[in-house]
MARKOL-247896 format. One record per residue (C-alpha): z, x, y; residue number from 1. Coordinates in Angstrom, 1 decimal, always signed. Each point is the difference from the previous one (the first is absolute). Layout:
BEGIN
[atom [Z X Y] NUM]
...
//
This chain:
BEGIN
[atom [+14.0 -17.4 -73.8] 1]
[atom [+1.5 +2.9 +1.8] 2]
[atom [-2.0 +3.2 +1.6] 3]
[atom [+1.2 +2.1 -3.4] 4]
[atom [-0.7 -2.8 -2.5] 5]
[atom [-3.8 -0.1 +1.3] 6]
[atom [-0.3 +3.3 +0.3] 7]
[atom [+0.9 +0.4 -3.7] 8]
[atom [-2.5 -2.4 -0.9] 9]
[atom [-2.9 +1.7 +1.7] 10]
[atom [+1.0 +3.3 -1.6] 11]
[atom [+0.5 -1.6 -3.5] 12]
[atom [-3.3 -1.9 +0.5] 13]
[atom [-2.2 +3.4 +1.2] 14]
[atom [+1.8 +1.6 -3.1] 15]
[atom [-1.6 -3.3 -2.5] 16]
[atom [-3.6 +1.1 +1.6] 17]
[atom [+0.5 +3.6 +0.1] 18]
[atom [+0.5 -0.6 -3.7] 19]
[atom [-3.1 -1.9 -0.6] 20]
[atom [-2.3 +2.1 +1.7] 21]
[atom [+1.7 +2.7 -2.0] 22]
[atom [-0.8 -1.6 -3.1] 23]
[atom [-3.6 -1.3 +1.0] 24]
[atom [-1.0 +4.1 +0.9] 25]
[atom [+1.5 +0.7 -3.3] 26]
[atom [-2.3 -2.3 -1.8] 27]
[atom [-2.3 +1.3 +2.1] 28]
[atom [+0.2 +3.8 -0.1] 29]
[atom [+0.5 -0.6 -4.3] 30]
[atom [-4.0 -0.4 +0.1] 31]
[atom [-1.1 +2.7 +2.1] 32]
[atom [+2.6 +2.8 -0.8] 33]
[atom [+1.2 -0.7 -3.7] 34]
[atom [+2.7 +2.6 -0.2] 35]
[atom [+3.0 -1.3 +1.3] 36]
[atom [+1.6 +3.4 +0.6] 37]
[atom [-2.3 +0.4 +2.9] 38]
[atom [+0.4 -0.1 +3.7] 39]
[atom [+0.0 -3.0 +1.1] 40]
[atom [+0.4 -1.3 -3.1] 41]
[atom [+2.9 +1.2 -0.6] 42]
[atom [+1.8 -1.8 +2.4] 43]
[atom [-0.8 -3.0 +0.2] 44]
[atom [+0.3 -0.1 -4.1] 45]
[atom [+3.6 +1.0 +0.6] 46]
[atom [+0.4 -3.0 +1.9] 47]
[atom [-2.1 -2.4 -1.5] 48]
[atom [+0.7 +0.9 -3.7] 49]
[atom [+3.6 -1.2 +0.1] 50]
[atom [-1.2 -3.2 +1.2] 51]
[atom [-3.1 -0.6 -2.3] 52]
[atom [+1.4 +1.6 -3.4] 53]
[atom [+2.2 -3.3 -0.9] 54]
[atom [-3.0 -2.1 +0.5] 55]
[atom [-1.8 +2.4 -2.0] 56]
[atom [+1.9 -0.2 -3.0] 57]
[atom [+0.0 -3.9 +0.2] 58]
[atom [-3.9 -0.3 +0.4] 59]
[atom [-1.5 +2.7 -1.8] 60]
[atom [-3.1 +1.1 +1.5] 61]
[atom [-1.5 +0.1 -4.1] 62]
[atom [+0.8 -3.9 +0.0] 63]
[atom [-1.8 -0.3 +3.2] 64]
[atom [-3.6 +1.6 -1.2] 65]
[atom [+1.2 +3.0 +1.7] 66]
[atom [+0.6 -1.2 +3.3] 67]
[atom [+3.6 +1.5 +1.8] 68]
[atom [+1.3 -3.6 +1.6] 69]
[atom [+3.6 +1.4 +1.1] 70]
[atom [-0.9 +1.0 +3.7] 71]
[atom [-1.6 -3.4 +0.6] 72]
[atom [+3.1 -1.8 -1.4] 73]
[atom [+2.3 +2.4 +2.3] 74]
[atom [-2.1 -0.5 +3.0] 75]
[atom [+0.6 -3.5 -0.7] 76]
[atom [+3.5 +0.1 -0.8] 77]
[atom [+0.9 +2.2 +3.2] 78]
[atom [-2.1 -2.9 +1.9] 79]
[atom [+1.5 -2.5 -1.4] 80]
[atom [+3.8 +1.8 +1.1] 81]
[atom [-1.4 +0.9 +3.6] 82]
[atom [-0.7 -4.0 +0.3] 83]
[atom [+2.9 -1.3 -1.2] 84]
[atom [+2.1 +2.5 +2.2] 85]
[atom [-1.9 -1.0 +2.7] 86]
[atom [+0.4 -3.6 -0.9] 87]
[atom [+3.9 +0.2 -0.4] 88]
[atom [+0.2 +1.8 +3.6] 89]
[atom [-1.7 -2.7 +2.0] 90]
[atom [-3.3 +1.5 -0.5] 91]
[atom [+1.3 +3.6 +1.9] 92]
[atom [-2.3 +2.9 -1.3] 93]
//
């Protein structure tokens, strides 16, 4: 792989974990500061929201005895996407 092409993999990998730990202080934040129109709150809902609202609707936090499983099936899912991209670059990351 060329200079550029590894590069690009480092960035897009950073970007996967930046995500995740987006997502986790989301989940996070949620219990200690309910309002999500608060600071911080705010923004990392406006990142993490987009990513956790599809799983939402799919599993329903009432069919799960209340328990919000989306940011545990993204942080998964954005693993699972920073291993196979470092898998299909030679294992660059």
């Amino acid at each position: 792989p060329t200079c550029s092409e590894t590069a690009m993999v480092g960035l897009v990998h950073e970007l996967l974990s930046l995500l995740s730990v987006i997502v986790i202080a989301d989940a996070l934040l949620s219990w200690v500061l309910p309002d999500p129109n608060r600071p911080p709150r705010s923004l990392t809902r406006a990142v993490a929201d987009p990513l956790t609202a599809p799983v939402r609707a799919l599993i329903r936090p009432d069919m799960t005895g209340g328990i919000d499983f989306s940011p545990l099936v993204v942080i998964l899912v954005l693993h699972g996407l920073a291993n196979a991209l470092a898998q299909a670059s030679g294992g660059l990351h």
